[in-house]
Each structure stands twice: as C-alpha cells, then as structure tokens.
BALOBA-1460 file (C-alpha; in Angstrom, 3 decimals):
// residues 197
<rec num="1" residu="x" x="98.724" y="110.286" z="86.275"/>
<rec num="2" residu="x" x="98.112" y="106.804" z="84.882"/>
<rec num="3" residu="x" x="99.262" y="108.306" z="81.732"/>
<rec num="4" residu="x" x="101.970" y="109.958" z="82.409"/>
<rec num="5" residu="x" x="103.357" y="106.176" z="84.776"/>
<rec num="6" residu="x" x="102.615" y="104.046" z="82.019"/>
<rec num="7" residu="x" x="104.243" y="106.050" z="79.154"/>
<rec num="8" residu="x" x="106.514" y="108.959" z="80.241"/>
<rec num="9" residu="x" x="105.255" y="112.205" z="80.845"/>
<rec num="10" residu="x" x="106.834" y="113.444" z="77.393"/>
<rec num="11" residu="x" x="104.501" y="110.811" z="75.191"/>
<rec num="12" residu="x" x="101.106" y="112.356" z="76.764"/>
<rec num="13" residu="x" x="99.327" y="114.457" z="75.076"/>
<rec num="14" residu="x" x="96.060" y="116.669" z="76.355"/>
<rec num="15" residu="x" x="94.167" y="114.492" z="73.454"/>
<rec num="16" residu="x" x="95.503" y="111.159" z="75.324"/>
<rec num="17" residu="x" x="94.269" y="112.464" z="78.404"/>
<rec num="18" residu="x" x="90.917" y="113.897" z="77.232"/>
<rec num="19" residu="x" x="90.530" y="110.266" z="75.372"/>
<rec num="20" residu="x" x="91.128" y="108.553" z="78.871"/>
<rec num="21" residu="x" x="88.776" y="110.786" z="80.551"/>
<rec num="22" residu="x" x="86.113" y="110.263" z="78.105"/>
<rec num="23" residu="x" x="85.631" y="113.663" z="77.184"/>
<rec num="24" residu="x" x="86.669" y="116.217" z="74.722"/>
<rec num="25" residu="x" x="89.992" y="118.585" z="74.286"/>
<rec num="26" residu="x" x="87.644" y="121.609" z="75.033"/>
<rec num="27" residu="x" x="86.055" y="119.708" z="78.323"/>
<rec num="28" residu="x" x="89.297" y="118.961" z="79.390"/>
<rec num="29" residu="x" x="90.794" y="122.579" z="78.533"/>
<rec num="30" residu="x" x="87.803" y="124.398" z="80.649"/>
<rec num="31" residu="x" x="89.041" y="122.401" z="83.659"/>
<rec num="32" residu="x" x="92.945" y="122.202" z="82.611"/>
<rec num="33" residu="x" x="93.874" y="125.065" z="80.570"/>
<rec num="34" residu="x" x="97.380" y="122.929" z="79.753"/>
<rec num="35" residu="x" x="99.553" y="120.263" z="80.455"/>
<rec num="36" residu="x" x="101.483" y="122.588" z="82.452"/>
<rec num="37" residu="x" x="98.481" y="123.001" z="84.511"/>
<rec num="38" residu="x" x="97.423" y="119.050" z="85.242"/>
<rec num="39" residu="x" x="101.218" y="118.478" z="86.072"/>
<rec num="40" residu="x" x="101.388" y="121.473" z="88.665"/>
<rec num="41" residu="x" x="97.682" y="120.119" z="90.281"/>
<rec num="42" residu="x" x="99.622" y="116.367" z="90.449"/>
<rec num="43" residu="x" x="103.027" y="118.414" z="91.788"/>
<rec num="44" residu="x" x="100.763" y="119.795" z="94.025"/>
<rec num="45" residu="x" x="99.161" y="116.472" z="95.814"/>
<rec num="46" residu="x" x="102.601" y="114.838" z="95.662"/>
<rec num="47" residu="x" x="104.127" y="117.599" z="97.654"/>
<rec num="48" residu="x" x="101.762" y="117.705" z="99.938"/>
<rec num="49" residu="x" x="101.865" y="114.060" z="101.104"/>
<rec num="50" residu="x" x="105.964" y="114.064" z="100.925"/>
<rec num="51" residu="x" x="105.334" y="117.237" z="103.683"/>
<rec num="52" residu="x" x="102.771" y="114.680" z="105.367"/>
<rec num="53" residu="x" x="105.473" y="111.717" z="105.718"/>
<rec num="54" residu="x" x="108.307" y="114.159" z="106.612"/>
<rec num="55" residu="x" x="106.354" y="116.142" z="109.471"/>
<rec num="56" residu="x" x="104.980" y="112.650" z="110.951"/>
<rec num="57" residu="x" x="108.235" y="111.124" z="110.891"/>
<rec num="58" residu="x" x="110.412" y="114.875" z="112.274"/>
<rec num="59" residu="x" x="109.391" y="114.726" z="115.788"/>
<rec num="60" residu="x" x="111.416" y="111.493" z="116.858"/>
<rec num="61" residu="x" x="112.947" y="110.120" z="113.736"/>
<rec num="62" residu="x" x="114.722" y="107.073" z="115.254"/>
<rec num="63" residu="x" x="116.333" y="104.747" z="113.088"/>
<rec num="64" residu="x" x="113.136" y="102.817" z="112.662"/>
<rec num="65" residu="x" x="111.343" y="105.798" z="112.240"/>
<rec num="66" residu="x" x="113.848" y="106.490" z="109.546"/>
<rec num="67" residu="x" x="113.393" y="102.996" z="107.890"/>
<rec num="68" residu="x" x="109.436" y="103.339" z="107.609"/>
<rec num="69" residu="x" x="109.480" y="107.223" z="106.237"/>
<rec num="70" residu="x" x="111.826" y="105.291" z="103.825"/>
<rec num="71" residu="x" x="109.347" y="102.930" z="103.313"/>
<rec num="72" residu="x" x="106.547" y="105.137" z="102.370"/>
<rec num="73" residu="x" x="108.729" y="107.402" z="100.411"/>
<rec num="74" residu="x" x="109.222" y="104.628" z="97.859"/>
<rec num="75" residu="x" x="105.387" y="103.417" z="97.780"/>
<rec num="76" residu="x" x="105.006" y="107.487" z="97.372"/>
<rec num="77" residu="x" x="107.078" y="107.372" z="94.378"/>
<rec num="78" residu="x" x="105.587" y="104.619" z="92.985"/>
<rec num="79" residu="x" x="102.571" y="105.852" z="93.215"/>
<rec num="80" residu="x" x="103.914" y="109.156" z="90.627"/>
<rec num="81" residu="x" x="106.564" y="107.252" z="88.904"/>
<rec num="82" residu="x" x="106.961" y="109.675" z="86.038"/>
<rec num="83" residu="x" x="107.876" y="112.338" z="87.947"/>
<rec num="84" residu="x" x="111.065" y="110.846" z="89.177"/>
<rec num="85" residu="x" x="111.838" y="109.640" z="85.829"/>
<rec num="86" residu="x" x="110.996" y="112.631" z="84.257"/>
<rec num="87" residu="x" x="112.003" y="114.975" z="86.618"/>
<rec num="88" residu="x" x="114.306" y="116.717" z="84.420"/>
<rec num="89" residu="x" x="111.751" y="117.115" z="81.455"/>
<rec num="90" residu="x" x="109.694" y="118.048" z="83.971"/>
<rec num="91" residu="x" x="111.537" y="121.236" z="85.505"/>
<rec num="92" residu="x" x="112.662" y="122.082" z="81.656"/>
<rec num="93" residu="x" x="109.305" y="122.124" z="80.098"/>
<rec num="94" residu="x" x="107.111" y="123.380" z="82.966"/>
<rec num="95" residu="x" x="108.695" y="126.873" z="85.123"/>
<rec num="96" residu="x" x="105.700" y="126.830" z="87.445"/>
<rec num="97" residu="x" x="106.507" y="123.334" z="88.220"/>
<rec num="98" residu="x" x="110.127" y="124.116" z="88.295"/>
<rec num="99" residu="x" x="110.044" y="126.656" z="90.818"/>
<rec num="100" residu="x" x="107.255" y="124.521" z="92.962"/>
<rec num="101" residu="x" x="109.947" y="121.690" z="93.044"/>
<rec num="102" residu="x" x="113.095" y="124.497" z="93.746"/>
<rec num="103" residu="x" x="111.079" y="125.422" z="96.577"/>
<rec num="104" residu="x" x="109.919" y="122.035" z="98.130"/>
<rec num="105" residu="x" x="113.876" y="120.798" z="97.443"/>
<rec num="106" residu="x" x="114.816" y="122.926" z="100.216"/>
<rec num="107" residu="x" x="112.208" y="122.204" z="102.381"/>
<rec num="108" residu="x" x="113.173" y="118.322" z="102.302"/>
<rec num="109" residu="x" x="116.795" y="118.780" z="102.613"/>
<rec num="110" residu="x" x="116.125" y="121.076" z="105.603"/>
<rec num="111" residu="x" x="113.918" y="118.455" z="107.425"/>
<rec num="112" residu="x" x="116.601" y="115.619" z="106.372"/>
<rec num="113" residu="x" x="119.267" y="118.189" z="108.193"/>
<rec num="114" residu="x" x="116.947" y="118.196" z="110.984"/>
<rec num="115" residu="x" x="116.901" y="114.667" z="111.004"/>
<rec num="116" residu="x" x="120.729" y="113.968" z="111.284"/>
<rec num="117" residu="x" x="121.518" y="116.239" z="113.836"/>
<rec num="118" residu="x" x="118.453" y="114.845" z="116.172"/>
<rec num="119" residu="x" x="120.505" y="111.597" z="115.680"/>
<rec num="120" residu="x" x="123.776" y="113.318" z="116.108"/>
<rec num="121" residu="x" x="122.441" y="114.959" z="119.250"/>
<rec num="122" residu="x" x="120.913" y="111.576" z="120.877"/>
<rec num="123" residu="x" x="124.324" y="109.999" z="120.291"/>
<rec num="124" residu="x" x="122.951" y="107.243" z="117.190"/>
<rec num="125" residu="x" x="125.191" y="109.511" z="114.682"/>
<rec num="126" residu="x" x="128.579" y="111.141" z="114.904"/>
<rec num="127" residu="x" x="128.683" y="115.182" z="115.475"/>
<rec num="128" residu="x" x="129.390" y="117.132" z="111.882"/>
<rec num="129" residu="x" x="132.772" y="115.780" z="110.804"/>
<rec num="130" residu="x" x="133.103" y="119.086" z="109.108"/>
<rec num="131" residu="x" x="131.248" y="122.973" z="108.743"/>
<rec num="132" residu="x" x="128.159" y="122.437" z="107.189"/>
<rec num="133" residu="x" x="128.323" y="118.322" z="106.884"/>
<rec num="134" residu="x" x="124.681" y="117.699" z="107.438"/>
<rec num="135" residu="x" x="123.535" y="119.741" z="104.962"/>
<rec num="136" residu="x" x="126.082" y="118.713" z="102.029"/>
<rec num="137" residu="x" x="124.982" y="114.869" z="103.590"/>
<rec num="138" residu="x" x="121.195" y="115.525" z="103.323"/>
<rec num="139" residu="x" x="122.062" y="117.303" z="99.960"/>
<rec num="140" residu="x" x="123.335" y="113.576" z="99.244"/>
<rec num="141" residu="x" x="120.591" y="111.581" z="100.999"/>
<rec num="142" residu="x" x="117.817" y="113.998" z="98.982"/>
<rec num="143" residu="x" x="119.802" y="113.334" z="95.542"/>
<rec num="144" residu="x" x="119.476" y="109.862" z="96.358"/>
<rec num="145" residu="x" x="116.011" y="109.551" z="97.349"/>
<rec num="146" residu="x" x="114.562" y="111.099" z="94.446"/>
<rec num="147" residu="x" x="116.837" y="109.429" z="91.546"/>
<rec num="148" residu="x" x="116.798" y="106.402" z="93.026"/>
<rec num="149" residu="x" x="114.601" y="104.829" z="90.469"/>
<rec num="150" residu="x" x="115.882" y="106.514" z="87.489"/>
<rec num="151" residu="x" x="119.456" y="105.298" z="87.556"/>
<rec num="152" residu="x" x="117.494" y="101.719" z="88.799"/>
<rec num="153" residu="x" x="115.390" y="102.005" z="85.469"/>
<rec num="154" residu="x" x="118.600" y="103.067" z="83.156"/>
<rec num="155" residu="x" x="121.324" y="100.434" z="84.713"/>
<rec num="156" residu="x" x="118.615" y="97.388" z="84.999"/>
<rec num="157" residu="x" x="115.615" y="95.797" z="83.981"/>
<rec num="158" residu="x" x="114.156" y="94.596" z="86.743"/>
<rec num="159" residu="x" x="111.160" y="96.030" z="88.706"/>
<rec num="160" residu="x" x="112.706" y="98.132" z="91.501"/>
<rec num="161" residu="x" x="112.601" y="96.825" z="94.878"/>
<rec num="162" residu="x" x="112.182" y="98.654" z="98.483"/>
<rec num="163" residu="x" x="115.248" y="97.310" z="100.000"/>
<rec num="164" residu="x" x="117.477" y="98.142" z="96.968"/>
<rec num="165" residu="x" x="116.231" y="101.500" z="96.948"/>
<rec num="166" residu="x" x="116.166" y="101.691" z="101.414"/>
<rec num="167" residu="x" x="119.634" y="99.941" z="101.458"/>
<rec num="168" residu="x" x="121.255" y="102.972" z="98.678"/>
<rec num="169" residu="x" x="120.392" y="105.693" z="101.483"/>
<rec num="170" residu="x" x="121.380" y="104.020" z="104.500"/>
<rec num="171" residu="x" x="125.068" y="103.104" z="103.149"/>
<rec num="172" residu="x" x="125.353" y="106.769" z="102.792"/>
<rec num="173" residu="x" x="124.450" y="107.319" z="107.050"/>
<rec num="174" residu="x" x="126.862" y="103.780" z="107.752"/>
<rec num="175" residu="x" x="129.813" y="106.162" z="107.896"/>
<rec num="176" residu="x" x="128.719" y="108.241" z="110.248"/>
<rec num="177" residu="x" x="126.993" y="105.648" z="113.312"/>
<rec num="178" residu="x" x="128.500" y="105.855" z="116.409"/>
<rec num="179" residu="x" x="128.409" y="102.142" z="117.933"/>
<rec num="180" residu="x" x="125.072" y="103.369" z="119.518"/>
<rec num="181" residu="x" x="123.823" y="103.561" z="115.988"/>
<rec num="182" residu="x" x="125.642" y="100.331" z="114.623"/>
<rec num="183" residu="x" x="123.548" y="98.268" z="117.735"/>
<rec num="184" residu="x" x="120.070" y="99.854" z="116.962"/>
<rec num="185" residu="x" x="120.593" y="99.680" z="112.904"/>
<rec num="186" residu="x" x="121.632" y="95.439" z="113.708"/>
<rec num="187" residu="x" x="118.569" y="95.615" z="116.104"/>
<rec num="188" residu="x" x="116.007" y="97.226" z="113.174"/>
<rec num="189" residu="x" x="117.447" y="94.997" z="110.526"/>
<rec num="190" residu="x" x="116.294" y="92.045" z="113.097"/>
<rec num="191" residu="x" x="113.031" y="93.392" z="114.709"/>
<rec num="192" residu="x" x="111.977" y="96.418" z="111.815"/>
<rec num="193" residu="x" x="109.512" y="98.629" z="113.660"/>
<rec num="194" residu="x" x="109.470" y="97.733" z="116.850"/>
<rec num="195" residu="x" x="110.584" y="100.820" z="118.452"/>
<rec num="196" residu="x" x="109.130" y="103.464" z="116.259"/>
<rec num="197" residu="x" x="106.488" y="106.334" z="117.463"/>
C-alpha cells in the first residue's frame, strides 16, 4: 500500500514490492500469486472498514453524525490514496477487483439512501422532490465522496483538506434542508459533535 500511495498503483511492480518487503519475486509470488491478488487483499480491508463507518454511523445518522462519518471517510481515503486516484485503472486492469467494487458501490449508495430518508422522515430534510430522488441524490453524494480527491489532485496542487472535501458533499444536501435542518447544520458548524451517538 505504501507503494501503490506514494507512486500510483500503475508504476508498482511485484519486483518493487518484493524489494520493499525484503524478499524475493518467488517469496512474494507463494504468498501473492499477482498484483491482481495484493490489490483484491487491500480492496478487501478497505471495504471492510468503509462497511464499519457506514453501519456505526446508519442507526441515527444526525447531521453530526453525518459530519464525523464524513470525517473518517476522508482519513479512510487517505489512508489508500491510490485507490481513489486510480480507481479507474483499477476496475480496468483487475475484474476481480472490479466486480468487488460493483458490488460494494451499491451497498454504499443503499446505506446513503437510507440515510436521507431517516433525515427526510425526522423532518431535518425535505420528502423526495421527485420518484426515486434519494437514490439518483446518493448516486451524487457516492460520486462525490469517492472522486473527491482525484478532481482535487488534477485541478490543484495543494494537499487536500477535510473541509474542502466535507464542504463538496454537504452543498449537494443544502438544497434539500427543511429550516429544521438549516438550524441544526448552523448549530454543528458552531458546536461540531456535540449531539452525535
């Protein structure tokens, strides 16, 4: 993973990660039969702790709830940088990984649905302004979650920051607040955290 952060999952070869390891291609190959095979194990582990966030955060994801999964979700991402900046390599090189990712895609736009209509329900957001408005919105907040940092890295040179990236998905939910939601998103921008569960 170091590897793969520091210079792009394309540039890394199994001799560049055998080298790191201090061991041989072979050693390395008994273990790893493949690239394909160290980037599914890494898919794996990220997965898993995007599932963790999301199911601690589903039960009563109030605004500040919403602002903390936030926050984790970008310290997550920094953690496995190259994969959101080589997502698309990614996918295209690796079909094991591809169909991992197709799979956990819908699984995070499904618990962002559930999300928006707990907020809907408890009066924070507006009701569906159309049919199927949640999901096409958590289609949107998922898009810009997870390319966050690669149109950051493309359009600037400076290191990415948590409230750049925190303040991109909340303009998208703005529209929809009811003025129960405009209060408590003044009231977390003041006192961040102090109502979460």
């Amino acid at each position: 993973m170091k590897l793969f952060n520091e210079d792009g999952m394309v540039n890394v070869r199994l001799q560049h990660i055998a080298d790191e390891a201090f061991v041989s291609v072979g050693n390395l190959a008994y273990h790893y039969a493949s690239k394909e095979k160290i980037l599914l194990a890494l898919y794996e582990t990220l997965t898993k702790k995007q599932e963790e966030l999301l199911a601690e955060y589903r039960v009563v994801p109030l605004f500040d709830n919403i602002d903390l999964l936030l926050s984790r979700t970008f310290s997550l991402q920094q953690e496995y940088v190259f994969f959101y900046l080589d997502t698309l390599e990614v996918v295209r090189a690796y079909p094991s990984v591809k169909e991992a990712h197709q799979q956990h895609i819908s699984f995070q736009t499904e618990q962002l649905k559930s999300i928006l209509a707990f907020n809907a329900a408890r009066g924070a957001l507006m009701n569906e302004l159309y049919e199927n408005g949640f999901e096409e919105l958590a289609i949107q907040i998922w898009m810009t979650m997870n390319f966050w940092l690669t149109q950051h890295a493309i359009r600037q040179s400076s290191q990415a920051r948590e409230n750049q990236y925190k303040s991109a998905i909340w303009l998208l939910l703005q529209p929809y607040f009811t003025p129960m939601g405009k209060l408590e998103y003044r009231q977390m921008l003041e006192k961040p955290y102090d109502f979460y569960f």
